[in-house]
Structures are given as structure tokens and as C-alpha cells.
N, C-alpha and C positions, 0 to 999 in steps of 0.2 A: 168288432167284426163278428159276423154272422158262428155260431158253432161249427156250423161244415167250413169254414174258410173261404166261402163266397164273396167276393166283393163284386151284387147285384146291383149297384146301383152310383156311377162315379160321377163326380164332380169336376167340372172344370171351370179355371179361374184363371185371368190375364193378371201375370203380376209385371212390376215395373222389375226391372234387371235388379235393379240394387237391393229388392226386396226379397228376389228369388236367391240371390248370392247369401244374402244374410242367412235365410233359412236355410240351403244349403251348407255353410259353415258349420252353423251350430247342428244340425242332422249327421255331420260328418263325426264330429264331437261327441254325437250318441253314440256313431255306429250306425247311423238308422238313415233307410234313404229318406228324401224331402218327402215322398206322396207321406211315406210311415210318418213321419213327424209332423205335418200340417195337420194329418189325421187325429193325431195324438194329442197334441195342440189343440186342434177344436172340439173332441170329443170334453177333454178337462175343461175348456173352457165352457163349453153347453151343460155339463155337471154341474158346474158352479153355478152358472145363472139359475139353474134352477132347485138346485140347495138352497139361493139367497131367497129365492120364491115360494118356501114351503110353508105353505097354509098350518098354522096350528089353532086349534079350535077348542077352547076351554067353556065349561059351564061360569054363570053368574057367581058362583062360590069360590071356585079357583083361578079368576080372570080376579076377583078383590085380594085374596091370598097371593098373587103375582105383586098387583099392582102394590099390594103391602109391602110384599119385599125387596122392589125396586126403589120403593120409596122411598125405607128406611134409611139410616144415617150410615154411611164408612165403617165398619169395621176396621182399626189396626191391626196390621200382622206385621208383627216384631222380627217375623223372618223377612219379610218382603222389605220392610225401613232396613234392617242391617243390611240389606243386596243393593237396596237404593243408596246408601250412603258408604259404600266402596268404593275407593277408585277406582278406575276400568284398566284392566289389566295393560292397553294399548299406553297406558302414563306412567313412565318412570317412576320406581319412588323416589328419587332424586331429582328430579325434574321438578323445579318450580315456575315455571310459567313458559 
């Protein structure tokens, strides 16, 4: 939303009933009415699309130093295997199958 609080510019959209109920629930569940949360909703979602879009631009030097270290082999981290190899707290220890 604009600095001054202006909302210059609205949108309208035909939803089917059971889509506008959904949104409505979970809007209710924020606190926030549906126009705020559709808003809010596509705003995050337009962010993302265009985070996943962001051009990065390296020289021939640093685009081979990339490409080196993506290449390279697994490192093991000893912390990350002890986490992998926990049971999950949702399993009993008692619990065998």
C-alpha cells in the first residue's frame, strides 16, 4: 500500500462461492478482512515470483569458481548425520513398528 494510505487503484474479481468462503475463514483467522488478505496474498506471492526471477550476473572468473563449487563432491557434516539419524520425536521410544 501506497505511503499516504491510498488505495488508487482496485481490483475486481468473480470468485466461485466456495472460494470466497475459504478466503473469508482463513482472513477471519488473521483478523484481517478478505480484500486485506487477498491483498496480502498476492502481494507475497508477486514477491516470490519475482525473487525466484532475479537475474544474477557474474564475470567468466566467478561463473568458473561457481560452477567449481557446485561441482565439487558432498561435504559430510557430522552434525547434520547425527539429526538425520534421530528418531523423530513423533515415534515412541517404545514403539516398535
Amino acid at each position: 500500500m501506497p505511503a499516504n494510505g491510498r488505495k488508487d487503484h482496485p481490483i475486481s474479481m468473480r470468485l466461485p462461492e466456495s472460494d470466497l468462503a475459504l478466503i473469508d475463514r482463513a482472513a477471519s483467522l488473521r483478523g484481517r478482512s478478505h480484500t486485506d488478505f487477498v491483498r496480502e496474498a498476492a502481494v507475497l506471492t508477486a514477491e516470490e515470483v519475482l525473487m525466484d526471477q532475479r537475474l544474477i550476473r557474474l564475470g567468466p572468473e566467478a561463473f568458473a569458481e561457481f560452477l567449481d563449487i557446485i561441482s565439487a563432491p558432498a561435504t559430510v557434516v557430522p552434525e547434520i548425520v547425527a539429526i538425520a539419524r534421530r528418531r523423530p520425536p513423533w515415534e515412541a521410544e517404545d514403539d516398535e513398528g
